[in-house]
Every structure is written in C-alpha cells, then in structure tokens.
C-alpha positions as CSV (number, residue, x, y, z in Angstrom):
1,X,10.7,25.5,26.8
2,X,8.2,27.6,28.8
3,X,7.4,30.8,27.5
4,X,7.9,33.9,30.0
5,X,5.0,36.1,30.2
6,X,5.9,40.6,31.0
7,X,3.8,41.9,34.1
8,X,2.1,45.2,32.0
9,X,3.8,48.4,33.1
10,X,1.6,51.7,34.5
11,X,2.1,53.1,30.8
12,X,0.6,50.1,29.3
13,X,-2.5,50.2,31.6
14,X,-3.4,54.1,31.6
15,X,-2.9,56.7,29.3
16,X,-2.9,59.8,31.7
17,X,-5.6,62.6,30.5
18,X,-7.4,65.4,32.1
19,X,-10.0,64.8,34.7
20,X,-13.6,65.1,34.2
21,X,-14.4,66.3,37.5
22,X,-11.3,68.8,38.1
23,X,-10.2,72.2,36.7
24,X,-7.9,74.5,38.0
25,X,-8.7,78.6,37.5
26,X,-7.9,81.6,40.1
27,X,-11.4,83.3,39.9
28,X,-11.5,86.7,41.5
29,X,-14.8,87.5,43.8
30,X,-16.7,90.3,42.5
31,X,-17.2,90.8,46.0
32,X,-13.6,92.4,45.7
33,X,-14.8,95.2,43.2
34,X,-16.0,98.3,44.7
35,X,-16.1,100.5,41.4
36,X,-19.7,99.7,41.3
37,X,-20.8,100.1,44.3
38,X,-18.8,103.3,45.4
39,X,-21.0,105.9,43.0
40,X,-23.9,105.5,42.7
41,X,-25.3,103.8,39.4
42,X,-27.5,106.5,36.9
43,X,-28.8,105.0,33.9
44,X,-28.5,107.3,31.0
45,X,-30.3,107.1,27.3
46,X,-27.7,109.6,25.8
47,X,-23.8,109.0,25.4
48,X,-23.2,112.9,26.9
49,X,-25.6,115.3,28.0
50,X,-26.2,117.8,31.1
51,X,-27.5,117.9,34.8
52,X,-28.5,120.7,36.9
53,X,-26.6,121.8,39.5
54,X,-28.2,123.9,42.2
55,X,-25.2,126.0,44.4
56,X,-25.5,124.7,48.5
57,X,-24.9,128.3,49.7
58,X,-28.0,129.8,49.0
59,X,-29.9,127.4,50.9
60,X,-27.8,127.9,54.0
61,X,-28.1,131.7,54.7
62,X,-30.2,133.4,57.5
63,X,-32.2,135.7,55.6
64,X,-35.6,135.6,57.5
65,X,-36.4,138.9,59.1
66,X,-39.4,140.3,61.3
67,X,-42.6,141.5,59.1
68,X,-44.4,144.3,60.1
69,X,-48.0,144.4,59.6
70,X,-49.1,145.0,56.2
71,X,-46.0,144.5,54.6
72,X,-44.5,142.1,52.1
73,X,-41.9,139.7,53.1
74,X,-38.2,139.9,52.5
75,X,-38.0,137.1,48.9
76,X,-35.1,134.9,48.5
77,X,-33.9,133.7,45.1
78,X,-31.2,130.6,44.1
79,X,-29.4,130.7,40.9
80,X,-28.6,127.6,39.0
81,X,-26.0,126.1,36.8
82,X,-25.5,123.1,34.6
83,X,-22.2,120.1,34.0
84,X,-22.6,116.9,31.8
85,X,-21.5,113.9,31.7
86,X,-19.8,112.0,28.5
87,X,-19.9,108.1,28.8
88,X,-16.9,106.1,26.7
89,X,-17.4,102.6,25.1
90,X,-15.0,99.9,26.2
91,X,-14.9,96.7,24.5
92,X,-12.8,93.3,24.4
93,X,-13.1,90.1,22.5
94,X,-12.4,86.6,22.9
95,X,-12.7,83.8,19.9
96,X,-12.9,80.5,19.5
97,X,-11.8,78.8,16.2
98,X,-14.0,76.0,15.0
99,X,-10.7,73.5,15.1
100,X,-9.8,74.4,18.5
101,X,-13.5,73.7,20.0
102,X,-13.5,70.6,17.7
103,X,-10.4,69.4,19.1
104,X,-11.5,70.7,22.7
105,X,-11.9,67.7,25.7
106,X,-15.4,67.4,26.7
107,X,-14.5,69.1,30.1
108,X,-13.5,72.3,28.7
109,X,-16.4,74.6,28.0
110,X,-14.3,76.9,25.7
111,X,-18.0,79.7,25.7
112,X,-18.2,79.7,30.0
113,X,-14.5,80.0,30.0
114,X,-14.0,83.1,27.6
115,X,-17.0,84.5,29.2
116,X,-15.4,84.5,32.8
117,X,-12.2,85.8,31.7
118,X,-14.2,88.7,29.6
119,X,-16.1,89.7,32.9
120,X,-13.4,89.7,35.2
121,X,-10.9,92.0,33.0
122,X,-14.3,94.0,32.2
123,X,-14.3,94.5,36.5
124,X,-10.7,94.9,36.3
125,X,-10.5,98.0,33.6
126,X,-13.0,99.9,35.7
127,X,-12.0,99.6,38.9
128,X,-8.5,100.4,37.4
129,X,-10.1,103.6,36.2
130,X,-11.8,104.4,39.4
131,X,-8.6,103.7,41.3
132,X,-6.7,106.1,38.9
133,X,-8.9,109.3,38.4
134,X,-10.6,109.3,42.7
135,X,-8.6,106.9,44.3
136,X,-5.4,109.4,44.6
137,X,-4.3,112.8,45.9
138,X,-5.0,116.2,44.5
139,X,-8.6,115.1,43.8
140,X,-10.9,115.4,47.0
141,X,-11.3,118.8,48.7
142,X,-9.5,116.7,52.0
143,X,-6.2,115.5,51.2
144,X,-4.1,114.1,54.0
145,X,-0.4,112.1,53.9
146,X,0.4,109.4,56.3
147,X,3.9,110.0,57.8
148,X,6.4,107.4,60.1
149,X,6.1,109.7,63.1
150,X,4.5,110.4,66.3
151,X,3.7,114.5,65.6
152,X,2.5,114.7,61.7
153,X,2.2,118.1,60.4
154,X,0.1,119.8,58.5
155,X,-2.6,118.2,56.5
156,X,-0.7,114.9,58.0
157,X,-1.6,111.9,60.1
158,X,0.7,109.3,61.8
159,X,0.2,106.4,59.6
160,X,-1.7,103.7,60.9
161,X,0.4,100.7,60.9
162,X,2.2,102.8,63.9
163,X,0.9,101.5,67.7
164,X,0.9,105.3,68.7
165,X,-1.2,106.5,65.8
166,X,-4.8,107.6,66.0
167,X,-6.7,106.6,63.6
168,X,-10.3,106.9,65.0
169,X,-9.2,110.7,65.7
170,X,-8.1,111.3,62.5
171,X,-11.1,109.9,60.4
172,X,-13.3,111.5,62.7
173,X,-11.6,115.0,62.6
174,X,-12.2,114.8,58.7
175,X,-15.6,113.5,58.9
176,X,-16.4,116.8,61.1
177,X,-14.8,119.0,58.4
178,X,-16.6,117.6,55.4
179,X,-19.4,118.0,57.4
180,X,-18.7,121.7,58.3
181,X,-18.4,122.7,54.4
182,X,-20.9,120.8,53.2
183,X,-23.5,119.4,55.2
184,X,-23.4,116.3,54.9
185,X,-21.6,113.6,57.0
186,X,-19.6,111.3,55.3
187,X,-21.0,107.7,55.3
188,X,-18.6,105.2,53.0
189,X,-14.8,104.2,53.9
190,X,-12.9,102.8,50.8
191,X,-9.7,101.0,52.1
192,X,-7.5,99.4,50.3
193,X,-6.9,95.6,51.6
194,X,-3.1,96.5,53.4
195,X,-4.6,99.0,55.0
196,X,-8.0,97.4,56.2
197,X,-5.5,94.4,57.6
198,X,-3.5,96.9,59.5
199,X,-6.7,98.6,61.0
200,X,-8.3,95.5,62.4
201,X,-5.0,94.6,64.5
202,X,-4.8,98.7,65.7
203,X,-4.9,98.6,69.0
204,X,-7.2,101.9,69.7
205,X,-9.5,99.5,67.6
206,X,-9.0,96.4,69.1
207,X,-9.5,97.8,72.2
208,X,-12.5,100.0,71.0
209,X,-14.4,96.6,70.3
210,X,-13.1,94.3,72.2
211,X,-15.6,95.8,75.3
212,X,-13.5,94.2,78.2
213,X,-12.7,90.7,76.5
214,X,-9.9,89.1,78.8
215,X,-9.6,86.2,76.8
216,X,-8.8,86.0,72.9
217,X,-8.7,88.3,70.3
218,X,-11.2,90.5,69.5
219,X,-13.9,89.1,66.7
220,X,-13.5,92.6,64.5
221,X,-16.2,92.8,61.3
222,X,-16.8,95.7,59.0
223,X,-19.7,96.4,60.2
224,X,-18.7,97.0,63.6
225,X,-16.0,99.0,62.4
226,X,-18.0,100.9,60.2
227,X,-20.0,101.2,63.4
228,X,-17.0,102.7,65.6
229,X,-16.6,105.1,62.5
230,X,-19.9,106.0,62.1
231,X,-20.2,105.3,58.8
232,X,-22.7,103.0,56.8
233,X,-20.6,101.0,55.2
234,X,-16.6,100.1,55.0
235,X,-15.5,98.8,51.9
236,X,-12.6,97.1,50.9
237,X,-10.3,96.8,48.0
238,X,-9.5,93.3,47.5
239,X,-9.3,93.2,43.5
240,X,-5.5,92.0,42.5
241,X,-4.5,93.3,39.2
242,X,-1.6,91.3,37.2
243,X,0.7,94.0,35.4
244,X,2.7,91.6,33.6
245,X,2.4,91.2,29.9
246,X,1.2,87.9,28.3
247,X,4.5,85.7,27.9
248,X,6.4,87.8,30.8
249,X,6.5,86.7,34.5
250,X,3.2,87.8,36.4
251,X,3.4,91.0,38.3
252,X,0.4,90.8,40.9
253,X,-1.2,93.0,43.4
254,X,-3.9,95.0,44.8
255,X,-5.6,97.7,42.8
256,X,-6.0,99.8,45.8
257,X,-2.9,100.3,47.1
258,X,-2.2,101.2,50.4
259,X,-4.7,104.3,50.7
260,X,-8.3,105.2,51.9
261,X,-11.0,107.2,50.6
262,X,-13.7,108.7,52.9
263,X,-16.6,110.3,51.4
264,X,-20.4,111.2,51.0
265,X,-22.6,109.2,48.3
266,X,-26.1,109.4,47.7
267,X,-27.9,105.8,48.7
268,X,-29.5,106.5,45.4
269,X,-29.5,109.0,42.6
270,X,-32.4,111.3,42.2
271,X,-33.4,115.1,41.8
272,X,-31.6,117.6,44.4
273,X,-29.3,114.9,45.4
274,X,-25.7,115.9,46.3
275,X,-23.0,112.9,45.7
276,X,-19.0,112.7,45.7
277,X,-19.8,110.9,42.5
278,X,-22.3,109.3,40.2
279,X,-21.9,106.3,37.7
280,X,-23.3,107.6,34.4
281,X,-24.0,103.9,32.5
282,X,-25.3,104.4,28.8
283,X,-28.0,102.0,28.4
284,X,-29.6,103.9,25.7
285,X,-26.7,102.3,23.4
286,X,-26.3,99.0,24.5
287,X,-29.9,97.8,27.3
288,X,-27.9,95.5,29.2
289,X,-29.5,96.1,32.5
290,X,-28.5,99.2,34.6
291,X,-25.0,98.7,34.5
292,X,-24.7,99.4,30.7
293,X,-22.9,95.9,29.6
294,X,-23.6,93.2,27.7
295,X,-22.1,90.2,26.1
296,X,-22.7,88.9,23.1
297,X,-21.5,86.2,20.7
298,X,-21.6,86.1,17.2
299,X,-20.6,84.0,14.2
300,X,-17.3,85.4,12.1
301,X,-17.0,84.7,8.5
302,X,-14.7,83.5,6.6
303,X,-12.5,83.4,9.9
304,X,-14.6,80.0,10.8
305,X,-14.7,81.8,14.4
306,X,-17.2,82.0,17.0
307,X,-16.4,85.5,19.0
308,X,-17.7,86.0,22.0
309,X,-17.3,90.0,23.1
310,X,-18.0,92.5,26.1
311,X,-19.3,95.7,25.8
312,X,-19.5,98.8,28.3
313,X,-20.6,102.5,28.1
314,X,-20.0,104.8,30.7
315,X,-18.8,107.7,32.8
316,X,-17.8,107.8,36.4
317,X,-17.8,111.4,37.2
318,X,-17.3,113.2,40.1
319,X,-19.8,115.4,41.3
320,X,-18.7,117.3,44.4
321,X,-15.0,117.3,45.4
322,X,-16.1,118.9,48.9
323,X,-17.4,115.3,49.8
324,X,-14.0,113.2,49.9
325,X,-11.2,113.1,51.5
326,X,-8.3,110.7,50.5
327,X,-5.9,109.7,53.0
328,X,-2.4,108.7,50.8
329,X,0.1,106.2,52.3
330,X,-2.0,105.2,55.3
331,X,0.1,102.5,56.1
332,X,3.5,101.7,54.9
C-alpha cells in the first residue's frame, strides 16, 4: 500500500515574529512645541536670584527746556527696582531590567526607545506649564473673549470661525494698544492649531492673500500671514497631550486649546531689554546646553537595572504683562 504524504500547512512553514525593518510609534514633532521658543531662553548659574528692572515712564517724558546763557541745564533722574526669578527641577525616569533587555528582539533598542518617550513627556510637561500659567485669561494686560455674534461688546470680538468676523481688525486694534502703553509693537502670534485652521479658510484672509486669484484656493503660509499681521513670526500649537491614565482609554488633544496669544518678546535677552517673558534655564546645576536638561543613564544596584533619566531646571517667568494680550475662545 502506498503511503500518503501531508502538503505542510502555513503554521508548519513560518513561525510569525516581528519584523526587522518595521516599528510602529506616534512620534510627536518638536516642531509642535512652542514653550521654547515663545520666551526667550536666559541661561542662569543660580537656582533663584534677581534682575533689575528700570520703570518705562521716566524715559518717555518731555522734560527738555530752553537754557539761557550761563546756566545749568534742567537734570533728569530714573529710579530703579529689582524681581527674581526661582527655577524648579523636574525629573522622570525610565528603567530597563537586565532580563527584559536580555529577553528583548534584536529590533527593539529598549535605551533609544526610553530616551524618546523621556523627551517627548519632558516637551509635554512644559509646554503644559506654559499653556497653564500665560496661555489663559486674567494674565496679560489685554484680555479679550470671542463671542457667537455680529456686535461683541466690551473687551469682545466676534469669534473667528464666524464669516462676518474681523479678525485682521481685531488683532490689529490690540497691536496699536500694546503699542500705545508700552512702546513696543507686538511681534509673535501664538495660536492654538483649531484656531490657526479656522484663520487660513477666513475669508477677510483668503481674500487678503489671494491678490486677485480667479482660479483655486489661495496657497496661505505663516509667513504670509504673519506678514498680513505684521508680525515676525506666527506660531502654532500643534502639541497633543493624552489625559488618560495608563490602563484607561486615551483622552487626546491639543495643548493649546482654542485660544491666541499676541505679544512682545525680545529676539534675545540682554541688558535694558523689555520682554512679555523670559525662560530662566539653570545651567549652573545641571550644563546641559542652554536649555538646562540633560539625560543621563546610570547603573542601579541591587535592582539589576539600567535607568535612564531626564532632568530640567527652570523658570518661565513673566516679565511685563503690558506686552500680551490673550484672546480666549477665538473660535468655537
């Protein structure tokens, strides 16, 4: 009798595993961070200490006067006063047991991995910040509510998801007013990602930059919007945040909200340099570059652990509340 012979199932044949050329992560840009870029960075040796600050209004009087001959001329004086600064120490680890990088598939590389995820919730904890203590009403000299209608009030603005708001007006109407009490002219728009989307289908803005095209829409970048502003630079909030606790369903969204922030920075810190705000990073405790942050990784004993861990010192700090103005529910 002949023996039968099995055709070898797919089981028999392969033995599914993870690929060598494929990994699957959601990696935020850093591009989408502007904690670190709205204040301008100071590096500091000291965890707190002061900074003079020299009172606008007496440089802005008329006090000159005609001299007559052999007399002395009228002096001037400017009085002076000091505020600090007072940078906290954030820090977050991740480790590695020896058994799990043993047991780990060549593919995984269990140090890059723990760094990334270190960095990004190191981004995510300041911006948070940032968000929390400038990024809201009752901070900024300017504070003005978006409202669903066609004749806001007081310290209002129709929001600008409407067709019949004005949202060129408004931002220039507070740009003149910050300029009136203080100066300076604002040159940074913060925006959070909802309402940067909404803005770039406005049509006062369209229609602003479109110059006459009959034929498709518009090609609308920040820098021409920035432009149509005048402002330097427009940027936008497009860090997500996940609220959910580990082991509970994700809750995901932007960090910025639905709000803007126009303001005044300094391109750079210095001496007799006015600011909405200033980044105080302590580099005198931890080097790290200007930004105040390093991470290191160390051995653990008896734990049999390798832990890597991020460190940060610093203090964002506003300097001048006359040099913002937030705009709250700009779009709905």
């Amino acid at each position: 009798m002949k023996k039968a012979y099995l055709q070898p199932g797919r089981a028999d044949v392969h033995v599914d595993r993870p690929l060598s050329n494929l990994s699957i992560a959601f990696r935020q840009s850093q591009d989408g961070f502007v904690a670190d870029r709205v204040f301008p960075n100071v590096p500091v040796s000291r965890q707190s200490d002061k900074y003079y600050v020299i009172p606008r209004g007496n440089f802005w009087r008329d006090e000159m006067k005609k001299r007559a001959p052999a007399t002395r001329a009228p002096a001037i004086n400017y009085t002076l006063s000091t505020d600090s600064y007072a940078a906290d120490v954030f820090d977050l680890a991740s480790d590695i047991p020896d058994e799990v990088r043993a047991n780990a598939d060549d593919q995984l590389n269990l140090d890059q991995m723990s760094t990334e995820q270190l960095t990004l919730q190191a981004l995510i904890r300041k911006e948070r910040l940032w968000a929390s203590e400038f990024f809201a009403l009752s901070v900024w000299t300017g504070d003005q509510t978006g409202v669903d209608s066609a004749a806001p009030g007081a310290n209002q603005f129709g929001r600008w998801d409407r067709a019949d708001s004005q949202p060129i007006e408004t931002i220039r109407a507070q740009a003149d007013a910050m300029h009136a009490r203080s100066g300076l002219r604002p040159n940074k728009l913060v925006l959070g990602r909802r309402v940067y989307s909404k803005l770039l289908d406005h049509p006062d803005i369209v229609g602003r930059l479109d110059r006459g095209q009959t034929s498709g829409p518009a090609m609308v970048l920040r820098q021409s919007l920035a432009a149509l502003f005048e402002l330097d630079e427009i940027m936008v909030m497009d860090a997500v945040f996940n609220a959910g606790a580990e082991g509970a369903a994700d809750s995901i969204d932007f960090i910025g909200g639905k709000s803007a922030l126009l303001l005044y920075t300094a391109p750079s810190p210095g001496l007799m340099v006015a600011s909405a705000g200033f980044t105080f990073s302590w580099t005198g405790l931890l080097g790290g570059g200007n930004m105040a942050q390093v991470i290191r990784r160390f051995r653990m004993e008896p734990e049999h652990v390798d832990r890597l861990e991020i460190q940060m010192a610093f203090d964002q700090k506003k300097t001048s509340a006359d040099l913002g103005v937030f705009f709250a529910t700009a779009v709905n």
